[in-house]
Structure formats: C-alpha cells, structure tokens
C-alpha positions in Angstrom: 82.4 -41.0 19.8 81.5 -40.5 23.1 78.0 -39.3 22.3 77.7 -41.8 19.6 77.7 -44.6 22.5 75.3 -42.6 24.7 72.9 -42.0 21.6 73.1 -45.8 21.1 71.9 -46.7 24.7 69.1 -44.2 24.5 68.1 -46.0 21.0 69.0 -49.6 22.5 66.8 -48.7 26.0 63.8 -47.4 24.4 63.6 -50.5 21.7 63.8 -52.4 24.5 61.7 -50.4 26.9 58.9 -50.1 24.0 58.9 -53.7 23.5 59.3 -55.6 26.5 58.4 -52.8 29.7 60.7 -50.8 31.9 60.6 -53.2 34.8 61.3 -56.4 32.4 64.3 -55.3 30.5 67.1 -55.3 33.3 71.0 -53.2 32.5 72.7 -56.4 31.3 70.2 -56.7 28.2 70.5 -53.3 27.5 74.5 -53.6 27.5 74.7 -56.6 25.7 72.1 -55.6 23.1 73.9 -52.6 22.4 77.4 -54.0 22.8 78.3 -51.1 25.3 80.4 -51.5 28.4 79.2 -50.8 31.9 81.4 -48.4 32.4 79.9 -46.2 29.9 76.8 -47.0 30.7 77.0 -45.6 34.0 79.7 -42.6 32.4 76.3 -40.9 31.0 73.4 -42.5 33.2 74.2 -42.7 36.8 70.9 -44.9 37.2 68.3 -46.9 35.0 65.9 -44.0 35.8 67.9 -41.4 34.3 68.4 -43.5 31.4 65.1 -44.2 31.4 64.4 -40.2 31.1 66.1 -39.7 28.4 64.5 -42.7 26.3 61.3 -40.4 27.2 63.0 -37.5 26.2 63.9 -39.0 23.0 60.6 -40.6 22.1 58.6 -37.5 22.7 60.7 -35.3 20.3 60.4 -38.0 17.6 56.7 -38.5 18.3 55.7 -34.7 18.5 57.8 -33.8 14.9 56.3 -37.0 13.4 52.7 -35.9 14.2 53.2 -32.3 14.0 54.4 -32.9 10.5 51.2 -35.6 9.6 49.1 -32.2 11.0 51.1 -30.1 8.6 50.4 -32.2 5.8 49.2 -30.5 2.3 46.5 -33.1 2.5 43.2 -30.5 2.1 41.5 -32.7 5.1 40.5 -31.6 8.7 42.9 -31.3 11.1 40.7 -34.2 13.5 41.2 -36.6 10.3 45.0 -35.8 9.8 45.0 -36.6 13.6 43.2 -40.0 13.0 45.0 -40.9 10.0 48.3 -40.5 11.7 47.2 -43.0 14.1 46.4 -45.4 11.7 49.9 -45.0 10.0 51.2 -45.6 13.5 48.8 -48.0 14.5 49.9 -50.0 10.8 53.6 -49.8 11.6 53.7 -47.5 8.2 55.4 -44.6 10.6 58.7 -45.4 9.7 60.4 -43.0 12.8 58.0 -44.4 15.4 58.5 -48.1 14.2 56.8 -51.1 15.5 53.1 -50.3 17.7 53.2 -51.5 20.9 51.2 -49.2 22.3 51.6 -45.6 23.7 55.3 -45.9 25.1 54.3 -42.5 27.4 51.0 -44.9 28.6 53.2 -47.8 29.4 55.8 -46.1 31.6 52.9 -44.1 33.4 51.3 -47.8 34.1 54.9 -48.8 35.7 56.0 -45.8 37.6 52.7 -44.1 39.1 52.5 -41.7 41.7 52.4 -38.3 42.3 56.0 -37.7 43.3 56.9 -39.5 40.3 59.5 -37.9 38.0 58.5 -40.4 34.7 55.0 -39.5 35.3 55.2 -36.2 35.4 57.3 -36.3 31.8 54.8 -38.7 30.5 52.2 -35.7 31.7 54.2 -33.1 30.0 53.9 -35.2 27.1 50.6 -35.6 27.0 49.9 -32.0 27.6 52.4 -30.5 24.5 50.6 -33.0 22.1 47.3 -31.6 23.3 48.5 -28.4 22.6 49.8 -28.8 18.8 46.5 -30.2 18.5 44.9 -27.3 19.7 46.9 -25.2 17.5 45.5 -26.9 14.2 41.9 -26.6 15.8 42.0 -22.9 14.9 41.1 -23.7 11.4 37.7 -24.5 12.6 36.9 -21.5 13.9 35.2 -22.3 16.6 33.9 -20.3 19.8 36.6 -20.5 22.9 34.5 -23.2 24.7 33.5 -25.4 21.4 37.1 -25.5 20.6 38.0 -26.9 24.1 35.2 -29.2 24.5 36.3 -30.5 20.7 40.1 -30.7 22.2 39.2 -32.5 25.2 37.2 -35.1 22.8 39.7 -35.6 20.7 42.3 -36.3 23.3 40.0 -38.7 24.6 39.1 -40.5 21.4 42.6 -40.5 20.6 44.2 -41.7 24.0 41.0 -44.5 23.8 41.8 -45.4 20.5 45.9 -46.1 21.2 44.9 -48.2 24.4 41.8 -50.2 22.3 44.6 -50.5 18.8 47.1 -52.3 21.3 45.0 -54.3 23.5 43.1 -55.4 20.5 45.6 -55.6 18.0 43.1 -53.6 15.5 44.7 -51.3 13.6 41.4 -50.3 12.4 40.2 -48.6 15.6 41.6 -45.0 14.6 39.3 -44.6 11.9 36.2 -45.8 13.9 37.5 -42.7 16.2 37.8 -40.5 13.2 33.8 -41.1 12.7 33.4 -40.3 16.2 35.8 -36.8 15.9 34.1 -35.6 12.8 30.3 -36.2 14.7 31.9 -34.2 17.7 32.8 -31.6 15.0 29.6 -31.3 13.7 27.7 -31.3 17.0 30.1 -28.2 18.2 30.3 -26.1 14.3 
C-alpha cells in the first residue's frame, strides 16, 4: 500500500513535471493532484529534489524499454530509421507509455537545474549517454569501420536531440522524418 502511494507521486510528479516544468509545479499541486497526504509525501521524499530524481529515474526506464523495443522491432528497416520512426510515434503522441510530447523531459530539467555540481544534470547526462549507447549497439548491423560507426553515432545523436528540440518548439511532428533523410545521407556518406 505503502509503495502504491509512493508509485503514485512519482507518476503524479512527472505528469506534472512533463507538462508544466520543475520550478512551476510547487508540492501542494502535486499533493492535491494525487490526493496524497504531506506526511507521506515527505515519508518517501525528504525533498522536491529527491522526488524529482526519481520522476527521472522513472522516465528513463520507460523511455529506454520503449525505444529499445521500437530498435528491436521485426520491421526489416535500418536501425537509423527505426530510430526516426520512434520519434515520430512519440513526436504523434502514438507512444502510448511515453504519452503526451512536450518535449524531451531529460532536456527540460537540464534547462532548469544547470550546473556542474548538479545532481539532475548529471542523471539527465547519464541518460543521454545509455540511449547513445543502445543506439550504438544496433549500429553494428552496418558494419562499419570503428571511426565511421562513431562519426554516424555522434550524427545521429545530434539529428535526433535537434529534431526533439525543433518537434516541440515547432509543434511539427513531421521534423523526425526530415532527420530520417538526413541519417540515411550520413549513412551513405560513411558505408
């Protein structure tokens, strides 16, 4: 029961979160949103931040299975297109576990709590960094030389990073398969 109510303010905080911004959603709205008392709140999360953590936490296991499993797909296409075409499920609000796009959630939190000593940076980087390498672990099908396959990584973390920032701030869901074009180019120039 007890770690029914904590799941439910790590699901209440990162709707919220997601939606509105760390700094704009305050512990009342979380509480009342998720009809949880204060004294449970602060029973699992001594702080905002920690609570903030684990919505983090929680986001990055759903976002990494999610796309590790659109990689995984039987779909005989590329791994760069799977990659795009994820995005553009996401980008559609057809990835049911990720629900509504508001952007990169890891992007958004590094845009609030920059710094180098900062602890929700440096998970947003770990994010970042275990998504690059699934990636890289479906590159292998291309088998590509050791520095083609990192220059193709690096572009493909760009295009995709670049296409997340240009889907929200352009509400274009489109922009994932203009990257796609750009991907299988880069793939070409490198094969």
């Amino acid at each position: 029961m007890e770690q029914d109510k904590k799941q439910q303010l790590v699901e209440t905080a990162l709707t919220l979160f997601y939606r509105h911004g760390v700094h704009a959603v305050g512990i009342n709205q979380i509480l009342e949103q998720s009809a949880i008392a204060k004294k449970t709140l602060y029973h699992h999360f001594v702080s905002k931040d920690e609570l903030l953590m684990a919505t983090l936490e929680l986001r990055h296991q759903r976002f990494y299975q999610w796309l590790e499993q659109q990689l995984v797909s039987a779909d005989p296409v590329s791994p760069a297109e799977k990659l795009f075409d994820a995005l553009t499920l996401w980008f559609e609000g057809k990835a049911q576990v990720l629900g509504p796009f508001f952007g990169c959630y890891f992007q958004n939190c590094a845009a609030e709590y920059h710094g180098p000593d900062s602890a929700v940076l440096q998970l947003c980087a770990q994010h970042k960094l275990k998504v690059k390498h699934l990636v890289n672990t479906h590159l292998q099908s291309y088998h590509l030389s050791e520095e083609a396959q990192s220059l193709l990584l690096d572009g493909l973390m760009l295009l995709k990073e670049g296409a997340i920032s240009m889907a929200l701030v352009h509400a274009d869901a489109t922009v994932a398969q203009h990257a796609k074009k750009q991907a299988l180019l880069l793939v070409r120039a490198l094969s």
